[in-house]
N, C-alpha and C positions, 0 to 999 in steps of 0.2 A: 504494500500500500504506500501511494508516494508522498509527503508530509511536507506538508509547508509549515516553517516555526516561527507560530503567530499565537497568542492565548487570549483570554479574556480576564485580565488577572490583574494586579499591579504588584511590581518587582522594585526591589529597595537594594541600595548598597550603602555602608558606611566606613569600611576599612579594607584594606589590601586583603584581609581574613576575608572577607566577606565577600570581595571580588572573584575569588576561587569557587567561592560556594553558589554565585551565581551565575561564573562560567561552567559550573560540572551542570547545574539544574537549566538555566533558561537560555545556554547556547549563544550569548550574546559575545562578541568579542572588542577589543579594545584595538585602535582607539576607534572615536566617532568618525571624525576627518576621513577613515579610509571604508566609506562602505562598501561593502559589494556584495553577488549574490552566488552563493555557490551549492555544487553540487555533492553529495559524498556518499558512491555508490558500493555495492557489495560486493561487484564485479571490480578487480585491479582497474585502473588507467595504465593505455599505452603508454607505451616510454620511444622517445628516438634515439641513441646515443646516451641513452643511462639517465635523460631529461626530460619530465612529463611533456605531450604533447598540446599545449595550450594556446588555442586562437584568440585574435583579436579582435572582437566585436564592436564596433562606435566606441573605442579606445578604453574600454572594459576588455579585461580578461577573464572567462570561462573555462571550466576544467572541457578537454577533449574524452568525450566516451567513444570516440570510434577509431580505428584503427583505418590506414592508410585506405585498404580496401574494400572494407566495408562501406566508409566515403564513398569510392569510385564504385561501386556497385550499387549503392543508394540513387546517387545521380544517374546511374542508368537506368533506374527502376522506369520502367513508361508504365507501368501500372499502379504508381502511386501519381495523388492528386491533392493541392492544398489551395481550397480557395478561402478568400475573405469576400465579407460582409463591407457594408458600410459602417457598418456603428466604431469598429475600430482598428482602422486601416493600416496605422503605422503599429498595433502590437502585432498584427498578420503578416506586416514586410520584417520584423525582428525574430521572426518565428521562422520563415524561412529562410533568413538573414543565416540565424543558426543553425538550419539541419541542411543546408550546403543548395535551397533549394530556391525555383521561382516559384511564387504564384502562378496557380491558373488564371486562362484568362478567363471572364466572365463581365457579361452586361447586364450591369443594374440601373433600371432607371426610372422614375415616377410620371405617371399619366398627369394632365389638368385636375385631374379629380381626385388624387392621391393614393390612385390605384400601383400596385409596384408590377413592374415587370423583368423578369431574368430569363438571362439564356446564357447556357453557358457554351464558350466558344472554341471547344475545343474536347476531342469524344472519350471520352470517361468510359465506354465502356469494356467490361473487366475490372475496371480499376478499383482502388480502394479510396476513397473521397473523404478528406477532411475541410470540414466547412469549421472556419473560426467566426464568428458573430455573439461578443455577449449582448445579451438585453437589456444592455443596460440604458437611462432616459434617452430618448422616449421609448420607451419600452413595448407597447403596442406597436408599434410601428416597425421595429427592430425584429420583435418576435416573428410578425407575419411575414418581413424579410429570412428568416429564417427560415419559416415554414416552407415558403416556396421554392428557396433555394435549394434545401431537402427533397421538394417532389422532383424537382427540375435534372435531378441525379438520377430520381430512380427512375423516372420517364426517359434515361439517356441510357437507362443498364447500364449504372456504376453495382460493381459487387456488392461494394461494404461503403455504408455511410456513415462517418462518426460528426457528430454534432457538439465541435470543441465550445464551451461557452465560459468562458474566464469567466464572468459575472451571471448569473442565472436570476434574471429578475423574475417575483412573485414568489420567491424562499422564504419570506416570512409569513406568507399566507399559509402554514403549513398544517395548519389545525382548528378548532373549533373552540374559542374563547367565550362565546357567549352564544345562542341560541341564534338561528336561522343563519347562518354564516357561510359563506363558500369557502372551500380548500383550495382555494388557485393552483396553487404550485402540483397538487395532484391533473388538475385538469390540464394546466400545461405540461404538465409529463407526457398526456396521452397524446394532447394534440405532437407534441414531435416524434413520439412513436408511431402514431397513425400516419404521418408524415412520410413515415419512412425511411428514419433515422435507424439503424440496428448499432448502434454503441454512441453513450453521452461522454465526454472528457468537461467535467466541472472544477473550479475552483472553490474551495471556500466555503461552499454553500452554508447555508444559515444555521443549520440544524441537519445532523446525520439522517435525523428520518426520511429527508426530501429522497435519498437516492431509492428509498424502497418504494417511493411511491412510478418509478420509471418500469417494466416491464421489460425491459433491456438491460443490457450491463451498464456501467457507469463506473469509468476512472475519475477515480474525489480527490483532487491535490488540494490538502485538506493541513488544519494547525491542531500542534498536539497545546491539550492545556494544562496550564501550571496553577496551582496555590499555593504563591509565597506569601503570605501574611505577616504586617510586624510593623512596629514603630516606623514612621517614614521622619521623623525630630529630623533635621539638616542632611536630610541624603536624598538622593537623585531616584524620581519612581517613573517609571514605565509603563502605559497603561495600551494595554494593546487588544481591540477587539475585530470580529470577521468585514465591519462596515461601520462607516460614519455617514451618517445621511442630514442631518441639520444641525449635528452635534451637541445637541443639547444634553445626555445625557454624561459624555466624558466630560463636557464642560464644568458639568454639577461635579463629575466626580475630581475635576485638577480642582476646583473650587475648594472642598474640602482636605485636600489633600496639602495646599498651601494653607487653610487654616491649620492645619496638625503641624506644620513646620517643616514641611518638604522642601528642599534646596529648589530644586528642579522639577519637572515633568516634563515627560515625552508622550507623546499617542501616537500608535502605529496601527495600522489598518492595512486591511487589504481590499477591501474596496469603497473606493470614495465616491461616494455619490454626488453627497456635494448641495445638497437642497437649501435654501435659503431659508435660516440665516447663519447656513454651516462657515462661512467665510469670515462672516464678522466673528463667529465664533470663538474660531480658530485663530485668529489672528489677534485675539483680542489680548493679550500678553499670559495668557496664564500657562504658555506652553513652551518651552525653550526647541524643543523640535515637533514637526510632523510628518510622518515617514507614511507615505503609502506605498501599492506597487500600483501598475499600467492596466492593472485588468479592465477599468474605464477608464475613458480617457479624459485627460483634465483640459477645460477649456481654459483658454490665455487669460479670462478675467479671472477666474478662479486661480490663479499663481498667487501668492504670499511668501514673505521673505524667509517664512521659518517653515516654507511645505518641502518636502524631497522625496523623490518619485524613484523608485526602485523598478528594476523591468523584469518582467516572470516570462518572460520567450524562450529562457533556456530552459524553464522549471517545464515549459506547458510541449517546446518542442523534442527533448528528450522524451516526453511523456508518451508522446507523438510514434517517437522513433520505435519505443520497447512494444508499445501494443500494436504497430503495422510488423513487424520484427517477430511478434508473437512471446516475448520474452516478460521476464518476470516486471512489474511495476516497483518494484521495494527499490528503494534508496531515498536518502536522509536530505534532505536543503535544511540549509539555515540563511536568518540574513545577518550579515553582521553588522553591529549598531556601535553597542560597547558605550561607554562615558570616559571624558576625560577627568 
């Protein structure tokens, strides 16, 4: 199972003692200044010359899982296919950025009346098809892009459809809180199964139940969580949940957390939504960083001097590589954060 290291928790440090004990438990490493996002699989890494083999991605480096030819056989594959969506186009080109590949090509594009149209331009059939589109705002709109995209594969006899969606919107719909209520996220399971999706790759989702509600298999690159609990009196705390959407709730919580006498706060997420008055929120001093990853994509007004945006293209295109590959999902990501 592949593990994105994200919690819902808040993380405290106060001594060099105590930095050990939260580098063995919540995987954070030091310093801040040098984030990055890495891999750490159960299978060895190649080596060239006795030296890992590590590419260089938009001037980030990522660990290398492939060997020289399994590369050159990948890119020959003509029966593999990765197309994107509109909703998030540049995490779709760092995705294939990463697995040595291009984009299919495909045309999307809306009527007068805001009907969508796809075709895709080039023939998938045999192939194995991954469609990247999370649903994330506007979500309606996104989703039905989705949908069609889905049929438009299997009306073309693609083999295999997987339906990569970093962000899965209608996961908190996921149950029944009060009386007369719809379960969204179950109806939308079905509508992309009926679609014609035969495997989901999700991020993060809101809650583990969402995957049982699909009918198909479902890779969950998903956060293990932690409870550290403790005095935060002058130390540096961490509050890291699966989404921020208006921020009101971490807000209450840095709020308190600076009443206790917290040096610091940090909030990391994994997908930012970003709904008004998430920005004023956020930015509003109570936070000394904001770390999200790319699974949405953040619009240019939405940037604040204390947001920084981590990329999951290598978490989501490995992911990619082991289930076309047929190979196990297990291996470890962390992100590294760390305090100075």
């Amino acid at each position: 199972m592949t593990s994105l290291v994200f919690s819902s928790s808040v993380v405290t440090r106060s001594s060099p003692a105590g930095a050990s004990s939260l580098l063995a438990h919540s995987r954070f490493r030091l310093p801040l200044r040098k984030r990055i996002m890495m891999c750490k699989l159960v299978e060895p890494l190649n080596y060239d010359n006795g030296k890992p083999c590590i590419p260089v991605i938009n001037e980030q480096r990522f660990p290398s899982f492939l060997s020289l030819k399994q590369e050159t056989d990948r890119k020959n594959d003509r029966r593999f296919r990765i197309f994107s969506g509109t909703a998030n186009k540049t995490l779709s080109e760092e995705i294939a950025c990463y697995m040595g590949l291009e984009l299919g090509k495909i045309k999307i594009k809306r009527f007068a009346d805001g009907e969508i149209y796809v075709q895709l331009q080039e023939s998938v059939r045999g192939c194995d098809v991954y469609l990247v589109q999370p649903t994330c705002p506007p979500a309606n709109e996104n989703l039905m892009e989705l949908l069609i995209m889905i049929d438009a594969c299997r009306r073309a006899s693609a083999k295999n459809i997987t339906a990569v969606i970093p962000y899965f919107g209608y996961a908190r719909a996921d149950r029944k809180t009060q009386g007369r209520e719809s379960i969204a996220a179950k109806l939308v399971a079905n509508l992309i199964t009926e679609a014609g999706a035969n495997r989901v790759l999700a991020c993060d989702l809101h809650s583990g139940q969402s995957m049982g509600y699909f009918d198909i298999p479902v890779d969950h690159v998903y956060g293990q969580v932690m409870n550290l609990i403790g005095d935060v009196r002058g130390k540096v705390a961490i509050m890291v949940d699966d989404m921020i959407d208006t921020a009101g709730t971490i807000t209450k919580g840095a709020q308190l957390l600076h009443q206790e006498g917290a040096r610091e706060v940090y909030a990391c997420c994994t997908h930012a939504v970003f709904s008004p008055p998430a920005i004023e929120n956020l930015s509003s001093g109570l936070f000394q960083e904001v770390i999200i990853t790319n699974t949405i994509p953040v619009k240019d007004e939405n940037y604040f001097p204390q947001l920084t945006v981590l990329s999951v293209s290598n978490l989501l295109g490995e992911t990619i590589w082991r289930v076309h590959d047929d190979c196990s999902g297990t291996f470890e990501t962390y992100s590294s954060l760390g305090i100075d």
